[in-house]
C-alpha positions as a printed Julia matrix, in Angstrom:
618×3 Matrix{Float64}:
  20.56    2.18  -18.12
  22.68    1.57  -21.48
  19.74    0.26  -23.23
  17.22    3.06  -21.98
  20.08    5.5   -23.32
  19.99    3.43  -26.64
  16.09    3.64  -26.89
  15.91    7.26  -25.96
  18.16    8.22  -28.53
  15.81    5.91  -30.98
  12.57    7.79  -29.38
  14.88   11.12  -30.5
  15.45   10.12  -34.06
  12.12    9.11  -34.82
  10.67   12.06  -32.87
   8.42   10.48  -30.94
   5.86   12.22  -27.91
   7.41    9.8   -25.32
  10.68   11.02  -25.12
  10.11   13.49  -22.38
   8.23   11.01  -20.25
  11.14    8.43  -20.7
  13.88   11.3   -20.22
  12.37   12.31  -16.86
  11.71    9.08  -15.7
  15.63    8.05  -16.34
  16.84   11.53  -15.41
  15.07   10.41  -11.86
  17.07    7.26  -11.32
  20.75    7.93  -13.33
  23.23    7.83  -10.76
  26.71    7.13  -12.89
  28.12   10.27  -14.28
  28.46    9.13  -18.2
  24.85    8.24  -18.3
  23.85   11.77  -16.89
  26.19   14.0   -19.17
  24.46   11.46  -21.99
  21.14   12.12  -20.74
  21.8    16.32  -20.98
  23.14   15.87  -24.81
  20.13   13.87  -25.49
  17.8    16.98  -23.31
  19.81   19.54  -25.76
  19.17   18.03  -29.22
  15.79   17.37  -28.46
  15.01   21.19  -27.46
  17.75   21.8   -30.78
  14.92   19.46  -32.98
  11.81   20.96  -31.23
  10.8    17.56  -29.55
  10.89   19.16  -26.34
   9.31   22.73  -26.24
  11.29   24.72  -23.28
   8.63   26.31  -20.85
   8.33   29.95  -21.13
   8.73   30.01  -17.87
  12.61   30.39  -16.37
  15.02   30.48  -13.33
  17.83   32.51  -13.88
  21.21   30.45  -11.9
  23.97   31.26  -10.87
  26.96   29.03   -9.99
  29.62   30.22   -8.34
  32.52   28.6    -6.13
  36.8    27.34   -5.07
  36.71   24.86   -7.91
  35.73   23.88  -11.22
  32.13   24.53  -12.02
  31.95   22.69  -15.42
  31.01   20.03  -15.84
  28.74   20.57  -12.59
  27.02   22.95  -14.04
  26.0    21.46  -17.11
  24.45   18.47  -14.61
  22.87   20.94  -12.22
  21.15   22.26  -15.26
  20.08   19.35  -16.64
  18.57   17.98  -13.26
  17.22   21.24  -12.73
  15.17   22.08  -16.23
  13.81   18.15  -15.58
  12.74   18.89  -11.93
  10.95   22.14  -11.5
   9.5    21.85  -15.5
  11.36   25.32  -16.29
  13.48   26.67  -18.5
  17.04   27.15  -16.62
  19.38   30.0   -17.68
  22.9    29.58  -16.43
  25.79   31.57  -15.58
  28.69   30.18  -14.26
  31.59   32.01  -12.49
  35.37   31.45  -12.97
  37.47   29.14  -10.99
  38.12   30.26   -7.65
  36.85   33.56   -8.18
  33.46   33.37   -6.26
  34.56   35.83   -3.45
  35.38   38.83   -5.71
  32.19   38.04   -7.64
  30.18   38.42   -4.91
  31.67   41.67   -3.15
  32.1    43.78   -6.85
  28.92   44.89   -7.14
  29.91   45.35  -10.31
  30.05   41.76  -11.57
  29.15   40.21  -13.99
  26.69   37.91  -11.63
  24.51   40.52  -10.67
  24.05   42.12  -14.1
  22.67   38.52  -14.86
  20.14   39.24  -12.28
  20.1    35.8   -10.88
  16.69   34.51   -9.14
  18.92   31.83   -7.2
  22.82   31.34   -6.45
  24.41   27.65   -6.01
  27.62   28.77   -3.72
  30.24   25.99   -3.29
  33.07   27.46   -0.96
  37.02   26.38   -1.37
  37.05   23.4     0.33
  40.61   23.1     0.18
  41.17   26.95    2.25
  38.26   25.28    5.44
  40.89   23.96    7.85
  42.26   24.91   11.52
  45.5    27.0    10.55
  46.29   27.54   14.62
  48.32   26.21   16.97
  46.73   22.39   17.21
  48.03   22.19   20.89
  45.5    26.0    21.8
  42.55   25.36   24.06
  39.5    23.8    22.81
  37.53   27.05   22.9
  40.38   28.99   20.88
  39.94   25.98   18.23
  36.59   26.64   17.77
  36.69   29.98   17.91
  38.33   29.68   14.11
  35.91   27.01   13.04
  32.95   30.28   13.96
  34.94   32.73   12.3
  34.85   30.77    9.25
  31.08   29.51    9.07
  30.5    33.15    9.4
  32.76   34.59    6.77
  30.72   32.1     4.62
  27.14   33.35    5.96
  28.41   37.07    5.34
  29.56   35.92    2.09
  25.66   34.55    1.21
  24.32   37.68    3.01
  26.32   40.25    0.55
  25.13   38.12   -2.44
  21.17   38.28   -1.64
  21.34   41.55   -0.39
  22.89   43.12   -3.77
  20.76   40.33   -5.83
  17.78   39.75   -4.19
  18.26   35.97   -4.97
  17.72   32.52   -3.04
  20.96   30.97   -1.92
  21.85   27.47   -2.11
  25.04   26.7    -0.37
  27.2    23.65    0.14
  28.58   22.8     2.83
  31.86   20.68    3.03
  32.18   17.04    2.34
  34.2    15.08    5.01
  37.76   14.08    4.74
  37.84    9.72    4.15
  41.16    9.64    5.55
  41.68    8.28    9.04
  44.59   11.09    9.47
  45.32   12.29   13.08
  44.25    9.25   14.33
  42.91    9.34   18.05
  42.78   12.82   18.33
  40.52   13.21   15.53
  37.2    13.46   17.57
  38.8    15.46   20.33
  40.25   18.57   18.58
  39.34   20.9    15.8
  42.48   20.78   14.87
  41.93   17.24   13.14
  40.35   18.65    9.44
  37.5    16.36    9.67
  36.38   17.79   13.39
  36.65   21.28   11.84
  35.02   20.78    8.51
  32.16   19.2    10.55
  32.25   22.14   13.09
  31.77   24.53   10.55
  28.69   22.54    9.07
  27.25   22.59   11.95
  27.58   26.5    12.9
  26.79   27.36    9.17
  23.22   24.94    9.67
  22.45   26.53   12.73
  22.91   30.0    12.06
  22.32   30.7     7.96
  19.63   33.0     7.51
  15.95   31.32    5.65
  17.0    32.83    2.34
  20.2    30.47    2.47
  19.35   26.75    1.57
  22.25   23.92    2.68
  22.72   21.48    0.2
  24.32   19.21    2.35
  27.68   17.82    1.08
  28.12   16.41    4.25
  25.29   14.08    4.0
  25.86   13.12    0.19
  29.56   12.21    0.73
  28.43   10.1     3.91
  25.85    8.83    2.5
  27.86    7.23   -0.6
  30.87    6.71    1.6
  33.51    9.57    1.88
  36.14    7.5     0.09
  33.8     7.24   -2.94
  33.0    11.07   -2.86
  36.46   12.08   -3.32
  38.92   12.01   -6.04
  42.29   13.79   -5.02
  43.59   12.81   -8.72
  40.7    14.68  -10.01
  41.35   17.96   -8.1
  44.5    18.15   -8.68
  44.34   17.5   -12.78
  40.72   19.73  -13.08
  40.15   21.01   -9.8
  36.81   18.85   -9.6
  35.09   18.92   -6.35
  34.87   15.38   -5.96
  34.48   11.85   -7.75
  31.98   11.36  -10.76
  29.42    9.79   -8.56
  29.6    12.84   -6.02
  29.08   15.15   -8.82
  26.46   13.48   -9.72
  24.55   13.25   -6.05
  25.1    16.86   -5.74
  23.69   18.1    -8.92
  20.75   16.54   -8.18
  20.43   17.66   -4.79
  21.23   21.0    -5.61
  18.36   20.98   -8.42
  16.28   19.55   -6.22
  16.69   22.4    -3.79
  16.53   25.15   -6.73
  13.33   23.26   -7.97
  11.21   23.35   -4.73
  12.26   27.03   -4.13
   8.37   27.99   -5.06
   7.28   24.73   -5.24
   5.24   23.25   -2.42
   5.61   19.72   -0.64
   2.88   17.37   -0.35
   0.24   17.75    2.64
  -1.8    14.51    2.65
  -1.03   10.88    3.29
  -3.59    8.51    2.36
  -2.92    5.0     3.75
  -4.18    1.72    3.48
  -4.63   -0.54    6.16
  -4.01   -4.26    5.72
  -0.68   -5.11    5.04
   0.58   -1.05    5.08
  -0.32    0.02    8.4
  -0.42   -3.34    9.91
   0.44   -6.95    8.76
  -1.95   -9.28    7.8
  -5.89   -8.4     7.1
  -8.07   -7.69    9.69
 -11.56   -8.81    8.4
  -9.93  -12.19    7.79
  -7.51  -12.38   10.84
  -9.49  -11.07   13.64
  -8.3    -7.88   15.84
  -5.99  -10.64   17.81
  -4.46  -12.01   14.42
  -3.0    -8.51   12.91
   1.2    -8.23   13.36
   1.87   -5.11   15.05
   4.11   -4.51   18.15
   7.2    -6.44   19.36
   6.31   -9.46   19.59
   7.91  -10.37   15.85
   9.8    -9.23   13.66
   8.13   -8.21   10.76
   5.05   -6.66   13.68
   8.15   -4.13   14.96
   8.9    -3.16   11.62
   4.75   -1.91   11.1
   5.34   -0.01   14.36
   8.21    1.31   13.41
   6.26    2.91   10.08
   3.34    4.2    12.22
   5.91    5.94   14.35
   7.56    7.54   11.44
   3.94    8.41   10.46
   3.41   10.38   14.08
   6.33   12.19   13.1
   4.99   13.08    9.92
   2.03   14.01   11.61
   3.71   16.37   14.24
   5.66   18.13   11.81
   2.23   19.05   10.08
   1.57   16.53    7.96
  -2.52   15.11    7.61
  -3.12   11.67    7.87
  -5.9     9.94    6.2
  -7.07    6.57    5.73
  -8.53    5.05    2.07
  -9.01    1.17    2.85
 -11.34   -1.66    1.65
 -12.85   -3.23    4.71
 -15.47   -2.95    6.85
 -15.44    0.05    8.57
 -15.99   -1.21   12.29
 -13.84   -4.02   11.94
 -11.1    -1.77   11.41
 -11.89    0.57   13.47
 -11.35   -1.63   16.36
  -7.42   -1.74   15.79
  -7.42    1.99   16.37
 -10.08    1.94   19.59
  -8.44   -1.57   20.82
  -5.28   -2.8    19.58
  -3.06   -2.17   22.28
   0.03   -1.84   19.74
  -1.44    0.54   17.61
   0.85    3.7    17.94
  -2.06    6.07   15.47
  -4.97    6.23   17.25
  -8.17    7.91   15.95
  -6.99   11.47   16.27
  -4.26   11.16   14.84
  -6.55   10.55   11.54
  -8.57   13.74    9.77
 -10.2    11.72    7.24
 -11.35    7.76    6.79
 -12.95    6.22    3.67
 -12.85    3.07    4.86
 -15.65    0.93    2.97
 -15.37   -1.59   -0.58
 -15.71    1.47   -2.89
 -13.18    2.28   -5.98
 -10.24    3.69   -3.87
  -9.65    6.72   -6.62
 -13.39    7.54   -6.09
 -12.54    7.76   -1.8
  -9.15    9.81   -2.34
 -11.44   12.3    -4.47
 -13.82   12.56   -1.54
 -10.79   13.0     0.91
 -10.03   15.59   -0.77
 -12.86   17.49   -0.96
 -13.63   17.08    2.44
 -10.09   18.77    3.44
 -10.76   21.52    0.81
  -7.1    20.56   -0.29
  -6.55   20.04   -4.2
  -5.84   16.2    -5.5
  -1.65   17.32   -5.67
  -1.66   17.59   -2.33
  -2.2    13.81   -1.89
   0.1    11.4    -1.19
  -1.5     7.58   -1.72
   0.16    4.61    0.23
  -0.69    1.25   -0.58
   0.7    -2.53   -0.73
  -1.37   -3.42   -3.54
   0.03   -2.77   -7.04
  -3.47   -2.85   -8.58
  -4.66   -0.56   -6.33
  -1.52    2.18   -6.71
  -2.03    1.54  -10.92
  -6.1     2.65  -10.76
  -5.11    5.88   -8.41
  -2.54    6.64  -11.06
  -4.87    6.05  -13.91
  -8.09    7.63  -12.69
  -6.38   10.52  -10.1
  -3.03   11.01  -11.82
  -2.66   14.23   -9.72
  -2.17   12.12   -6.95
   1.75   11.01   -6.13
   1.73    7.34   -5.2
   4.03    5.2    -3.49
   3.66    0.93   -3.68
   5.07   -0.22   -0.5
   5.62   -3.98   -1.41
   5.61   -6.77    1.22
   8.87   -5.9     3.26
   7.85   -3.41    6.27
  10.85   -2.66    7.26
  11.62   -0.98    3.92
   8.13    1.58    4.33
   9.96    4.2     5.96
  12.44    4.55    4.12
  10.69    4.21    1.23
   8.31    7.64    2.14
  11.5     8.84    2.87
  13.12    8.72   -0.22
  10.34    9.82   -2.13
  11.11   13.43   -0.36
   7.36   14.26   -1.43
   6.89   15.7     2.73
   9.9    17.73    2.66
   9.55   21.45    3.69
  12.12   24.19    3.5
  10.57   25.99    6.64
   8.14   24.25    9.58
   6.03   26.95   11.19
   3.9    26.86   14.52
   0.34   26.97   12.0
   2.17   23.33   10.77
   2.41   21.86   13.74
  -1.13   22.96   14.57
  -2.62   21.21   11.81
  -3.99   18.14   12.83
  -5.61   19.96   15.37
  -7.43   22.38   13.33
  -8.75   19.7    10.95
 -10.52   17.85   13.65
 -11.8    21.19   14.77
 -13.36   21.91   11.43
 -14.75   18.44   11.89
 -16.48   20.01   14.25
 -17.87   23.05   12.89
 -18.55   21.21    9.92
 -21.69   18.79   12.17
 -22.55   22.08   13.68
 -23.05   23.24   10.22
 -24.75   19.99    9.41
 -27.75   20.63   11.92
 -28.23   24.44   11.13
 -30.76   25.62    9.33
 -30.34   29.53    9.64
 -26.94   30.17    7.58
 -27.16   33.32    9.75
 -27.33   32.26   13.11
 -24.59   29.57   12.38
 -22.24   31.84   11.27
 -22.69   33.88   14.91
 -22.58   31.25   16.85
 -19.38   29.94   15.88
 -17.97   33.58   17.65
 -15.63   34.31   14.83
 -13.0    36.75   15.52
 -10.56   38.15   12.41
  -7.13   40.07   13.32
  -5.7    41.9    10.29
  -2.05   42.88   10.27
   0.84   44.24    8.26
   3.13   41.54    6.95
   5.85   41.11    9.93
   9.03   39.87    9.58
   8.31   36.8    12.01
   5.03   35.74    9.67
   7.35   35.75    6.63
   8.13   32.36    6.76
   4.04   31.43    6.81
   3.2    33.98    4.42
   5.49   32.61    1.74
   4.56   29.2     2.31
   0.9    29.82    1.6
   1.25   31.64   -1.24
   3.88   29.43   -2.74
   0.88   26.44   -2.04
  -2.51   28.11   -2.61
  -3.87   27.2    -5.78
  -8.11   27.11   -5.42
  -8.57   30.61   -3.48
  -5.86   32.4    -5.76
  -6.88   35.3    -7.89
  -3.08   35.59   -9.75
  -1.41   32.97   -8.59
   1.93   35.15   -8.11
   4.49   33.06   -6.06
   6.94   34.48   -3.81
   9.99   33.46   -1.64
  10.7    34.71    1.84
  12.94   37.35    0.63
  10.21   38.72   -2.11
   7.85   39.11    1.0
  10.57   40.66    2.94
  10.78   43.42   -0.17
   7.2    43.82    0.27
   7.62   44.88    3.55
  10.8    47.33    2.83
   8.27   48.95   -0.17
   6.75   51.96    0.81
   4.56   51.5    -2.53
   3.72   48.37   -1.26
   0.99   46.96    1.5
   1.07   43.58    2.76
  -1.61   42.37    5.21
  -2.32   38.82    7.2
  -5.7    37.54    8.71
  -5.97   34.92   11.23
  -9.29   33.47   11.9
 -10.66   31.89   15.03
 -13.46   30.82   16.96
 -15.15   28.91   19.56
 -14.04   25.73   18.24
 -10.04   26.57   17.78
  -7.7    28.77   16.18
  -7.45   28.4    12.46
  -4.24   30.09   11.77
  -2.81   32.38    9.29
  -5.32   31.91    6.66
  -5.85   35.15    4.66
  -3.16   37.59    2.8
  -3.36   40.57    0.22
  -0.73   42.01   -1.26
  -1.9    45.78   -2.89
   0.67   48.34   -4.26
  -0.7    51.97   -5.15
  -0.4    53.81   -8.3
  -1.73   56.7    -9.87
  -4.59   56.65   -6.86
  -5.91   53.53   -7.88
  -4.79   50.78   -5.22
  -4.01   47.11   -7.28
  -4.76   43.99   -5.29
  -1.89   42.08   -7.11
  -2.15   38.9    -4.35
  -5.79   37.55   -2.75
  -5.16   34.11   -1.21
  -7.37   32.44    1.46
  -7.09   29.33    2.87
 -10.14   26.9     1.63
 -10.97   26.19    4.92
 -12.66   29.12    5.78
 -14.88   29.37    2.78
 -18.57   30.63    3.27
 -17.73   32.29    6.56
 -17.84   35.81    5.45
 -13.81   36.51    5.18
 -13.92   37.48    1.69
 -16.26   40.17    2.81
 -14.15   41.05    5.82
 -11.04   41.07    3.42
 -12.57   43.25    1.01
 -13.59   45.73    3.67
 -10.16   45.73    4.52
  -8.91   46.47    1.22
 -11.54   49.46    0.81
 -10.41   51.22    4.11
  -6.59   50.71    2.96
  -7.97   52.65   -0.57
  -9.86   55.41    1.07
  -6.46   55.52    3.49
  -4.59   56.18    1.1
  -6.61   58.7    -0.88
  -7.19   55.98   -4.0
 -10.19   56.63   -6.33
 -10.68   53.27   -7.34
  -9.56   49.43   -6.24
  -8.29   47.16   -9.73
  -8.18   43.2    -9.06
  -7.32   40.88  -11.88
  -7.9    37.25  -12.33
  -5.61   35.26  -14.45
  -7.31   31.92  -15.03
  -4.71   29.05  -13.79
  -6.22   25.03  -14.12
  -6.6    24.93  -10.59
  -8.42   28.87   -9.64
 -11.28   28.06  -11.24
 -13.55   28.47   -8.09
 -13.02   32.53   -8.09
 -13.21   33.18  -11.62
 -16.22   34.98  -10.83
 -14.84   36.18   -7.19
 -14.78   40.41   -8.29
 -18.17   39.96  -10.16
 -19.6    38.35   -7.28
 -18.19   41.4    -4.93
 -19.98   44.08   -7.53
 -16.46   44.96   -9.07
 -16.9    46.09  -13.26
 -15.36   44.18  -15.67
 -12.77   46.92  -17.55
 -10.52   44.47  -20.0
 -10.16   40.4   -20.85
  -6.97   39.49  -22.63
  -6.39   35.76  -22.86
  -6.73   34.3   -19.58
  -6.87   37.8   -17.49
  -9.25   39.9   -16.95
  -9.38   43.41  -15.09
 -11.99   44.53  -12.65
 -12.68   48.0   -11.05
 -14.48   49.18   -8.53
 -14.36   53.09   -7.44
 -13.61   53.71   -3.8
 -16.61   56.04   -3.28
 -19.69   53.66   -4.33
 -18.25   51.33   -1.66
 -20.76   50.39    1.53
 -18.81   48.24    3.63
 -20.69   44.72    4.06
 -21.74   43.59    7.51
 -20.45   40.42    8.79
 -20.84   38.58   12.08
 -16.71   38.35   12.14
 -15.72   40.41   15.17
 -12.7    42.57   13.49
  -9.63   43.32   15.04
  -7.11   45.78   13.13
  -3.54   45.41   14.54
């Protein structure tokens, strides 16, 4: 890491292109505490020199919390302006003071108008003051009380601010200190501290994000996390190398805020899903199952896989071989825990892989950064990066045991809620499977459309959708007019806005329920009513929602006594598909400024369009 320091700073003085590229890619992997304070100067002279151009995008932070927040917050920052490609504003509260800055609505913090809030609580003041000989219950009674000061403490800050919340909870004490009793009484401080973890993870409300502490100090060993010297000289939180781990965790968090995770994972087959190669080996001659070592660890992965797959994750297959020779594993191998369901897409033939990932994801109607490739071949991984660089890849190497891990790691699946429509999702794939040979057969558009026995319900956002509703606008990018994103709390304010109207469609029909798959956001002024949000999932192109949605947005005009209905466009590189979408619906072009442009449409030359949707207002 010395000498990548060295040759960024060389890249810097000769001001070359590269230096961003190399920054992020050793920003990724720094893990010592000089090299990532080094790494920030370098970040800093290079926006100082105009190298690096800072986005003119931003997220304005706040850091707040029982000990000293420098330099923690210069690392967050750094971390954080690499990871989400924004331009981070800090402001960073006084020692110890984070309580009063939260309850004076007066503060300085919420004049800064903060879009998130890292909270780190006094460590030092989260510890069983009672009598250590109580009852069990009375012990634990004080570990709630204090997980829900804390959660009352988040709940003041986002209701004054508005703002995400990411709070840590405590690191671990290393220190074997009562002894036996430790594990049986909340009286030990380690049993408390991990008490209160565990009531503030259970019961902190969706706009309150854990950066787990716990975990990092565990993780790196709770003797290495802390540094008593340290606190007591600078009131640190703990050692270099935790301050480190946390400001990258905490980034991470701030970064994926309105950011979505991956949805796809495209596997190979020989030597990734199972060892050896089929074609060569024979169905009998592939290592999977218990019988070895090495066959236990490919289990093992497909397992993890499953997992993936239940928590809403799609599965897909991109492998060179013939297609019913490797088929058989699924259909016969007796080992094989993914079986063909489990799968919503296979490519499995001898063409270029990047060409068969493109196809994947066409067929899924899912964009190419939704796509995760997996594959033991280096060559292969290097010619998906070349020719679909959209596409995050992961080489898994020759050791099996290391693939979970290794996915893992990569934290591309991660999701800051899971909702029912994700665990659904494999399901309704193989449905559209369906619909989609149906389709293949028809030859009256028409009398396709009716016999798939659609049926729409619209609704007013509701507070239990808000979850779903800000996860598909946060990942819609095709079917996106504006391309606004939004966290849970800015859909909750859309609810609370009388100005406001927020409204859900979920789709079904004789083959399955699709979900959640349609939302418009409209606020009214002046009697014209703005659709300022149109997202619908891809899946349901060509089926006559758009019209259904737009009928919907007429009635909520002539509801509301509105003379006319304005939608913009604003031309993103991945909305290119309904750049024509209000021309197409008969709405007049009224301005075109840079990559927006303005239509209108006035409520009274509306005819509403027939569909063979059966409509269902809620």
């Amino acid at each position: 890491m010395t000498e990548s320091i060295h040759s960024l700073r060389e890249l810097l003085v000769c001001q070359d292109s590269k230096f961003y590229e190399c920054l992020q890619c050793e920003t990724l992997q720094v893990t010592e505490f000089s090299q990532a304070t080094s790494l920030n100067v370098l970040r800093k002279k290079a926006i100082q020199t105009g190298l690096i151009q800072p986005s003119t995008q931003s997220i304005k932070l706040a850091i707040i919390g029982g000990c000293s927040l420098r330099p923690l917050a210069d690392l967050i920052e750094h971390f954080a302006s690499i990871y989400s490609d924004r331009a981070i504003q800090p402001w960073v509260g006084d020692y110890d003071n984070y309580v009063a800055e939260a309850l004076d609505s007066d503060s300085d913090l919420y004049r800064f108008s903060p879009d998130a809030v890292i909270v780190l609580p006094s460590e030092r003041r989260c510890r069983y003051m009672g009598d250590p000989t109580a009852p069990f219950e009375s012990q634990r009674a004080e570990a709630e009380a204090a997980a829900r000061e804390i959660i009352e403490l988040c709940e003041t800050l986002h209701d004054r601010s508005r703002a995400e919340i990411v709070l840590s909870n405590f690191k671990l004490p290393p220190n074997p200190d009562p002894g036996p009793i430790r594990g049986a009484s909340f009286a030990s401080d380690y049993s408390f501290k991990k008490e209160v973890n565990s009531i503030i993870g259970r019961t902190a409300k969706p706009f309150v994000h854990i950066c787990d502490a716990e975990f990092l100090a565990n993780r790196m060993g709770t003797s290495v996390a802390s540094d008593e010297r340290s606190w007591f000289e600078s009131k640190q939180p703990g050692s270099k190398e935790f301050l480190v781990a946390f400001a990258k965790e905490a980034a991470f968090i701030v970064s994926s805020l309105r950011r979505a995770s991956r949805k796809v994972a495209v596997l190979d087959l020989d030597n990734t899903l199972w060892g050896g190669v089929v074609g060569d080996d024979g169905l009998d001659g592939v290592e999977i199952g218990t019988t070895s070592a090495r066959g236990e660890a490919f289990r093992h992965f497909q397992e993890y896989l499953l997992s993936l797959s239940k928590r809403g994750i799609l599965l897909a297959v991109c492998s060179k071989n013939d297609y019913d020779v490797a088929m058989k594993a699924f259909l016969e191998h007796p080992e094989m825990v993914l079986r063909c369901d489990d799968i919503v897409s296979y490519r499995i033939n001898w063409n270029p892989k990047s060409d068969n990932i493109r196809e994947i994801a066409q067929e899924l109607n899912l964009g190419l950064d939704s796509l995760v490739f997996m594959d033991d071949n280096i060559a292969e991984i290097e010619i998906v990066r070349q020719f679909v660089p959209e596409v995050a890849c992961i080489w898994m190497g020759e050791d099996p045991s290391k693939f979970a891990s290794m996915v893992q790691e990569s934290r591309l699946f991660e999701v800051r809620t899971l909702t029912s429509n994700d665990l659904e999702r494999t399901t309704q794939y193989q449905s559209e499977k369906a619909r989609q040979e149906l389709q293949s057969r028809a030859t009256d558009m028409p009398a396709y459309l009716a016999s798939l026995e659609m049926e729409a319900k619209t609704q007013a956002f509701s507070v239990s959708d808000v979850p779903r509703i800000s996860q598909l606008i946060n990942k819609s990018n095709q079917f996106n007019l504006t391309t606004i994103r939004r966290t849970e709390s800015q859909v909750k304010d859309v609810i609370s806005d009388p100005l406001k109207i927020g409204l859900t469609v979920r789709l079904s029909d004789r083959f399955g329920d699709h979900g959640l798959i349609g939302i418009l956001i409209c606020d009214i002024k002046t009697h014209v009513l703005n659709v300022e949000t149109w997202i619908m999932s891809c899946r349901v192109l060509k089926r006559q929602v758009e019209d259904l949605m737009l009928n919907c947005v007429f009635e909520l005009a002539a509801d509301r006594g509105c003379d006319a209905v304005v939608g913009k466009y604003v031309a993103t590189a991945k909305n290119s598909m309904v750049a024509n979408h209000y021309s197409d619906l008969g709405f007049d072009l009224v301005e075109a400024t840079g990559a927006e442009r303005s239509y209108s449409l006035e409520t009274s030359k509306y005819r509403m369009r027939g569909t063979k949707i059966e409509a269902i207002r809620q």
